[in-house]
C-alpha positions in Angstrom: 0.0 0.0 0.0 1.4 3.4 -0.9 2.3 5.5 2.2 1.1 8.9 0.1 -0.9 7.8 -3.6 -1.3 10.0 -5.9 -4.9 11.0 -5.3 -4.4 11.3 -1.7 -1.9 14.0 -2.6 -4.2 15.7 -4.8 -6.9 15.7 -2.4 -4.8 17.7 0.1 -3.4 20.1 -2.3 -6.7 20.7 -3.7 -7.6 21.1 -0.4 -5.4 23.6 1.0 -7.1 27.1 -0.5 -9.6 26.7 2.1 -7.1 26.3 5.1 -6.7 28.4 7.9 -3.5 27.9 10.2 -1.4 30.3 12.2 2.0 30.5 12.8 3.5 31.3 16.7 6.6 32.3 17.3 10.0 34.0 16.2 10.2 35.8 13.1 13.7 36.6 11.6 14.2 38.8 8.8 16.9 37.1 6.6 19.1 39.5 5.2 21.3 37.7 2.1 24.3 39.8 1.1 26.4 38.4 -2.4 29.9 39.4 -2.2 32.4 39.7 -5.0 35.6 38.6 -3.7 37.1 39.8 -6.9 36.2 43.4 -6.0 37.2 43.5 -2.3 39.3 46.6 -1.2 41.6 47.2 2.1 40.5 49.9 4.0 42.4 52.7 4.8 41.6 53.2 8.2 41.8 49.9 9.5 44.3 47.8 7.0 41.6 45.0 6.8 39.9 43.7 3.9 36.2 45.4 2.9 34.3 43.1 1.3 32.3 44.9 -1.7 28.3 43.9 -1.6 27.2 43.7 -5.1 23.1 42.1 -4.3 21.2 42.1 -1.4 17.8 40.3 -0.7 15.4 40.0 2.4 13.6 37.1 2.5 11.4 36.1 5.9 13.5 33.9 8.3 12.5 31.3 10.9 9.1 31.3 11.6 8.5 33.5 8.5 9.9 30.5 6.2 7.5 28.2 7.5 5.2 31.3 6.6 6.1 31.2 3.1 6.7 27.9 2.9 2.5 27.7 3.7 2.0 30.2 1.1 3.9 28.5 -1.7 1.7 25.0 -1.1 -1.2 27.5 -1.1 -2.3 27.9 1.9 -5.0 30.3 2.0 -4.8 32.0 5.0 -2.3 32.7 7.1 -1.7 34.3 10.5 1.4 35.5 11.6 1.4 35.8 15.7 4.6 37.4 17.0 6.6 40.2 17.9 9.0 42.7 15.9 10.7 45.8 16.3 9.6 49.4 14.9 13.3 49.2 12.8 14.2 48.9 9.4 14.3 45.1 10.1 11.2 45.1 10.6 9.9 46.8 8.1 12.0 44.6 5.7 10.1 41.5 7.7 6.6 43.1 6.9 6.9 43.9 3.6 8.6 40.2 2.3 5.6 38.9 4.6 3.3 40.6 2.7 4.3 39.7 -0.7 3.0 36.3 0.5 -0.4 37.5 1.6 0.5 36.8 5.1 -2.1 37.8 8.0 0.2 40.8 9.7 -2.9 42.0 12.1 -1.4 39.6 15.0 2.2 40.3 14.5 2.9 43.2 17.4 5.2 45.9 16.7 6.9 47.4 19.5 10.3 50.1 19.7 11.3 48.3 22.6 12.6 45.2 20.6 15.2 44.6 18.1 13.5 42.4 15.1 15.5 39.2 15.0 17.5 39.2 12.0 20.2 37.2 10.5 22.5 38.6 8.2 24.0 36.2 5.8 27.3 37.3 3.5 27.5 34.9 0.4 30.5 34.6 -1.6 29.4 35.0 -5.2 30.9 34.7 -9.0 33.5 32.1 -10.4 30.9 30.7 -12.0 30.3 28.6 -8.5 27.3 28.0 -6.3 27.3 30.7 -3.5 29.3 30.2 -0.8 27.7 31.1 2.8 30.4 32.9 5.4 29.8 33.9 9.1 26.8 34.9 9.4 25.8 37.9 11.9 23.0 37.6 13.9 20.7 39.9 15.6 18.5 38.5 18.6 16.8 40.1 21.9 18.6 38.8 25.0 16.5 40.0 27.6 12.8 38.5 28.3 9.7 39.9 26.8 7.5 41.8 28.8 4.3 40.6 30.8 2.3 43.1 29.0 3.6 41.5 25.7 2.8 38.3 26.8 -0.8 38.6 27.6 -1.2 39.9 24.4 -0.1 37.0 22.9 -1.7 34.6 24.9 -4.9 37.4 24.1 -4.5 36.7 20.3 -4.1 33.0 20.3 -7.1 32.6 22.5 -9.3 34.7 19.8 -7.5 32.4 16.7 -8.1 28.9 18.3 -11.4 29.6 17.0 -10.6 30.4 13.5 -8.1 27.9 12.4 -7.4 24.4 11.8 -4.1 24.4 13.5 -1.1 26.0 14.9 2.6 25.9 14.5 4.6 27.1 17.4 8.3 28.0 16.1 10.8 28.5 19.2 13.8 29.7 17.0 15.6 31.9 20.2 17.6 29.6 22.5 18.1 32.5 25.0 15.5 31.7 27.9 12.4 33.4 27.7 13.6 35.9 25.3 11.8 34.7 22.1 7.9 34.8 21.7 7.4 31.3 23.3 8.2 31.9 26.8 7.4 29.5 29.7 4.1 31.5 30.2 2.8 31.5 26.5 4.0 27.9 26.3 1.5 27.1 29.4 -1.0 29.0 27.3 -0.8 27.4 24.3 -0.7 23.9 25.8 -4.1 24.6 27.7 -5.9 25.5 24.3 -4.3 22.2 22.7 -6.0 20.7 25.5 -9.3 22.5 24.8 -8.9 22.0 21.2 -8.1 18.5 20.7 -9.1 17.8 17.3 -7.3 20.3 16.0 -3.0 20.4 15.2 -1.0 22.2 17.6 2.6 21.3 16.0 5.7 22.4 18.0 9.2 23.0 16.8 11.8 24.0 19.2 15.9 24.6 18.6 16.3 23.8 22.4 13.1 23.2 24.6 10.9 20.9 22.3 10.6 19.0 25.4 8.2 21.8 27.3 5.6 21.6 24.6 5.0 17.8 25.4 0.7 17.5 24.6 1.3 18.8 21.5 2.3 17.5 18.0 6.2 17.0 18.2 8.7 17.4 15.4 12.7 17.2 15.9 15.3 16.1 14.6 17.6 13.1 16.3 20.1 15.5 18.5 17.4 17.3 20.1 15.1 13.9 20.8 18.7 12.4 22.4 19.0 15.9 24.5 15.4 15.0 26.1 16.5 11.4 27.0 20.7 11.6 27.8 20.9 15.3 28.5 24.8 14.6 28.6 25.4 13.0 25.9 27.7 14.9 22.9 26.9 12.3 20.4 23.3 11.7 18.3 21.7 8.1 19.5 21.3 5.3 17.0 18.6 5.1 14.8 17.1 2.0 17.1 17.5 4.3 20.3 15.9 7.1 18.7 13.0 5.0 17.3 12.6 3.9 21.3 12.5 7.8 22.1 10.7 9.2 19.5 7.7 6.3 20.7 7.7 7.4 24.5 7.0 11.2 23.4 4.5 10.3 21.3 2.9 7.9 24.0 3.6 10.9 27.1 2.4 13.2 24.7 -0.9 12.0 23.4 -0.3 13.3 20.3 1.9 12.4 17.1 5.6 13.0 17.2 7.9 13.5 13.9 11.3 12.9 14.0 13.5 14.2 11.1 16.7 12.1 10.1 18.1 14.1 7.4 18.4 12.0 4.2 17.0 9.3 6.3 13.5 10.7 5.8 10.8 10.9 9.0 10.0 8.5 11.9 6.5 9.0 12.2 4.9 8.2 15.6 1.5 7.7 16.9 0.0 5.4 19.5 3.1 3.7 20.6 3.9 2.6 16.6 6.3 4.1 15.1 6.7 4.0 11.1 9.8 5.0 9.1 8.9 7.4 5.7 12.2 7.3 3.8 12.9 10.0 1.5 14.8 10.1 -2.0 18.3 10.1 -2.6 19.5 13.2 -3.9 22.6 14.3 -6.0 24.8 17.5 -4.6 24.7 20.3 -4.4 22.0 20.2 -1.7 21.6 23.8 0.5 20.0 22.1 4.1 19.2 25.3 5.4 15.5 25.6 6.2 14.6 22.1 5.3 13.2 21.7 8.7 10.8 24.5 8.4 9.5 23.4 4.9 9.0 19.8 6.4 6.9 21.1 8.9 4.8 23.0 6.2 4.3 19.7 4.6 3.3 17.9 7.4 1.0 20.2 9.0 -0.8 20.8 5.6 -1.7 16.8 5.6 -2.3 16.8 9.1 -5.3 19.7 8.9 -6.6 18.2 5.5 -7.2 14.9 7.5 -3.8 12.9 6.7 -2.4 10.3 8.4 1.1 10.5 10.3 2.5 8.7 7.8 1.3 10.4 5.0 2.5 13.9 6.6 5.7 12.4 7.2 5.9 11.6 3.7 4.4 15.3 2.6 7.0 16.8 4.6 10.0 14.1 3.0 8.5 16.0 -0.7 8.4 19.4 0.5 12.0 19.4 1.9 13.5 17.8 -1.2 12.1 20.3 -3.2 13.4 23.2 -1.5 17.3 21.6 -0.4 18.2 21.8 -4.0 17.7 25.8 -4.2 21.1 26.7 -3.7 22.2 29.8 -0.9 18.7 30.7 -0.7 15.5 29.6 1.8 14.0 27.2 -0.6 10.2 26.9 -1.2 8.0 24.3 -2.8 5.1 25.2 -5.0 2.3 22.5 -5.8 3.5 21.7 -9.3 7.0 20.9 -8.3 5.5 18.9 -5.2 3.8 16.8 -8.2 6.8 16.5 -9.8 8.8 15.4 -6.5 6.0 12.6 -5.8 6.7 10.9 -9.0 10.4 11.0 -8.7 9.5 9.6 -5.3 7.1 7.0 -7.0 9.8 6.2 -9.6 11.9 5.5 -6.8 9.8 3.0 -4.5 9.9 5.0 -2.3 5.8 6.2 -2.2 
């Protein structure tokens, strides 16, 4: 039996115009600068090199991707629920956001916050793919306010209604400095609670084991954190099929556990099911993958798909966008249709 057929795939795409969902949590602003290193000069007051931008681009970062990454399936609407800064960032953030029809009326603008960005040089020409340098980021590292937090716990109490489901992005690894602090986190578990039958996903960098009662996705090094705190190494793929059961089982809900070019362990109930993925020829650009799986899963999950369908959704998704090079990648339906039948001419669907 195919884990995702063809018509099952069409019946969610077709489906996804009519979808509501909201996405909670950090939005970056990523800031892409392409460097000639042909060009680069030494400046006079310093004696060090100046590297000469010759492109820039703002794209939206972190939550925003999965944001876009919504929009490009299609999506039809989409609330953004978060907090920026009255800056140029921000502005930047707003506008890229907008392009995509994104919701902004929930996104809180306040002077007292920086708007997360990352800045991201690229080394350009030679007839080579870009190459990414050190990248500069931007982050608050002090704790949001209790005013700001009631507000956000205000707004997701008035969504819960309107949507199918929520993604809850915890991008900031500084405590309590990123939208989802402890408080919210309490919040939005209670209306998960409330709201059973509909998909509360969470994605955390560094406290994905807080959100436990909602729908889980992480990858293996954060599932080994939750389970040998100490440990400097990923588990094995047999330990991490062991962990990636007990959340699902202590959660109530699905868990998804992202192996790279592995695919997805999909958990539900105590089973656990591996979706493999496609092999794919280099170059392959990883960044963001994570966020355009969850896309993928989260638009099966709302149009009534099972875990392992979402799983594989979310395999399709990613593989689309890892192969655009030094940029966020996206996935619209027609190249998702195109990725199911390399994934079909595989054996892998």
């Amino acid at each position: 039996m195919s884990v995702l057929s063809e018509e099952r795939l069409e019946e969610i795409l077709s489906h996804l115009p009519s979808l509501k969902l909201a996405v909670v949590g950090d939005f970056f602003l990523d800031l892409y600068l392409e460097i000639d290193p042909l060009l680069s000069e030494r400046s006079l007051e310093t004696g060090l090199e100046a590297y000469q931008v010759v492109g820039k681009r703002s794209e939206p970062g972190a939550a925003g991707t999965v944001c876009r990454n919504l929009a490009s399936l299609g999506v039809g609407t989409i609330f953004a629920v978060g907090v920026t800064g009255r800056d140029g960032a921000g502005f930047e953030l707003r506008e890229s956001l907008q392009e995509w029809s994104v919701d902004l009326s929930h996104l809180i603008e306040t002077p007292d916050r920086f708007t997360p960005a990352y800045l991201k040089p690229l080394k350009t020409g030679n007839d080579r793919p870009p190459e990414e340098m050190n990248r500069l980021d931007i982050k608050n590292r002090r704790p949001i306010t209790e005013l700001l937090e009631e507000d956000i716990l205000a707004r997701l109490e008035e969504l819960t209604g309107e949507v199918s489901g929520m993604i809850l992005l915890d991008q900031v690894t500084e405590e309590n400095c990123g939208v989802l602090t402890d408080r919210v986190v309490r919040g939005v578990k209670s209306l998960a609670a409330r709201h059973s039958h509909k998909t509360f996903l969470a994605d955390s960098r560094s406290r994905i084991d807080k959100f436990r009662g909602c729908t889980l996705k992480l990858n293996q090094r954060e599932a080994t954190l939750i389970f040998e705190p100490d440990s400097s190494v990923e588990a094995p793929l047999t330990r991490i099929q062991e962990y990636a059961t007990r959340l699902a089982l202590e959660s109530d809900k699905p868990a998804f556990l992202t192996l790279g070019a592995a695919g997805v362990l999909a958990c539900e109930k105590g089973t656990v099911s591996h979706v493999e993925t496609i092999d794919l020829p280099p170059p392959l650009d990883i960044v963001g993958a994570g966020d355009s799986a969850t896309a993928g899963i989260v638009c099966a999950l709302c149009c009534g798909g099972s875990v392992q369908e979402a799983a594989a959704l979310g395999n399709i998704v990613a593989s689309v966008t890892v192969q655009q090079i030094g940029t966020t990648g996206y996935a619209f339906p027609a190249q998702v249709r195109n990725q199911w039948k390399e994934f079909h001419d595989h054996g892998i669907l």
